[in-house]
C-alpha positions as CSV (number, residue, x, y, z in Angstrom):
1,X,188.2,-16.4,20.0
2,X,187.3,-18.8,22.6
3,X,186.6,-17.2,26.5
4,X,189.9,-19.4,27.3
5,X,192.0,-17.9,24.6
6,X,190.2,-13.9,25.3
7,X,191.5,-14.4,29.1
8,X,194.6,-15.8,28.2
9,X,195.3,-12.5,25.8
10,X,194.5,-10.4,29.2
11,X,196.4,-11.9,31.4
12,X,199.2,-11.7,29.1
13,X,198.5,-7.8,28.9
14,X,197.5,-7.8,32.2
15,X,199.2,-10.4,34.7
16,X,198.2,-8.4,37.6
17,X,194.9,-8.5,38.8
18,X,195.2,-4.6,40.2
19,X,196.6,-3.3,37.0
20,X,193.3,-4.8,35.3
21,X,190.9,-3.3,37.9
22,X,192.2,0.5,36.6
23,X,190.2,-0.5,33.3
24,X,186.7,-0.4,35.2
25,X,184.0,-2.7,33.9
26,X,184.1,-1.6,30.3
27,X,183.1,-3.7,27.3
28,X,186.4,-4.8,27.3
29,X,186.7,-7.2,29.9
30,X,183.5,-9.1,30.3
31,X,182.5,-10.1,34.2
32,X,182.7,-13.7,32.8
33,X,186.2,-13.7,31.9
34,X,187.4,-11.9,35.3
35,X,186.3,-15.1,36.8
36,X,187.4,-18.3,37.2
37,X,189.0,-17.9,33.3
38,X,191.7,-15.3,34.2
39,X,192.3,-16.9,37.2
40,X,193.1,-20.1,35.4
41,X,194.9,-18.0,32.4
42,X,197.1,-15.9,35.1
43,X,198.1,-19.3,36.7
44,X,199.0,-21.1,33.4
45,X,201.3,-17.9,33.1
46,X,202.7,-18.2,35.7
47,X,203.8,-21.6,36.4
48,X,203.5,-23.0,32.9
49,X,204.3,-20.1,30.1
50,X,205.6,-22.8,27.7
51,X,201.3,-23.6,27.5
52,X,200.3,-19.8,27.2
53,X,200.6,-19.4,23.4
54,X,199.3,-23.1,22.7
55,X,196.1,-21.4,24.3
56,X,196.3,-18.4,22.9
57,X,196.8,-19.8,19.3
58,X,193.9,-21.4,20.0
59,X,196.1,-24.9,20.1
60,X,195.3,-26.0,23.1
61,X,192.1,-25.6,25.3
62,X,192.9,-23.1,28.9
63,X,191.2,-26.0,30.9
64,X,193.4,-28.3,29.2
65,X,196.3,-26.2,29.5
66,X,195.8,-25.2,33.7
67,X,195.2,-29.4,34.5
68,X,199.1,-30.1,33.1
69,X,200.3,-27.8,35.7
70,X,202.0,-29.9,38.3
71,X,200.1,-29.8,41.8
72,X,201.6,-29.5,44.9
73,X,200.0,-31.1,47.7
């Protein structure tokens, strides 16, 4: 699995960033993917789940998948 599609699978398990902290810093959840990866896999959740499998399947790329979310601004 590619880092994108790992923190995609966690934030799916894990879509709350207080729920993951109970885990600790095991071997599960590398200090790389609690970074700028889940941050970008929690948003895709959020306001694009339609693009969450594609990234999980390994379809699309998470970078890919977080630019086609609209931005405000």
């Amino acid at each position: 699995m590619t880092k994108g599609e790992r923190a995609m699978a966690i934030a799916m398990i894990y879509p709350e960033a207080a729920k993951l902290k109970l885990l600790g810093s095991g071997s599960l959840v590398s200090k790389e993917l609690t970074g700028v990866y889940l941050s970008q896999a929690r948003t895709v959740l959020h306001w694009a789940p339609e693009l969450a499998d594609p990234v999980l399947a390994g379809a699309d790329p998470l970078d890919r998948a977080y630019e086609a979310i609209p931005k405000s601004g």
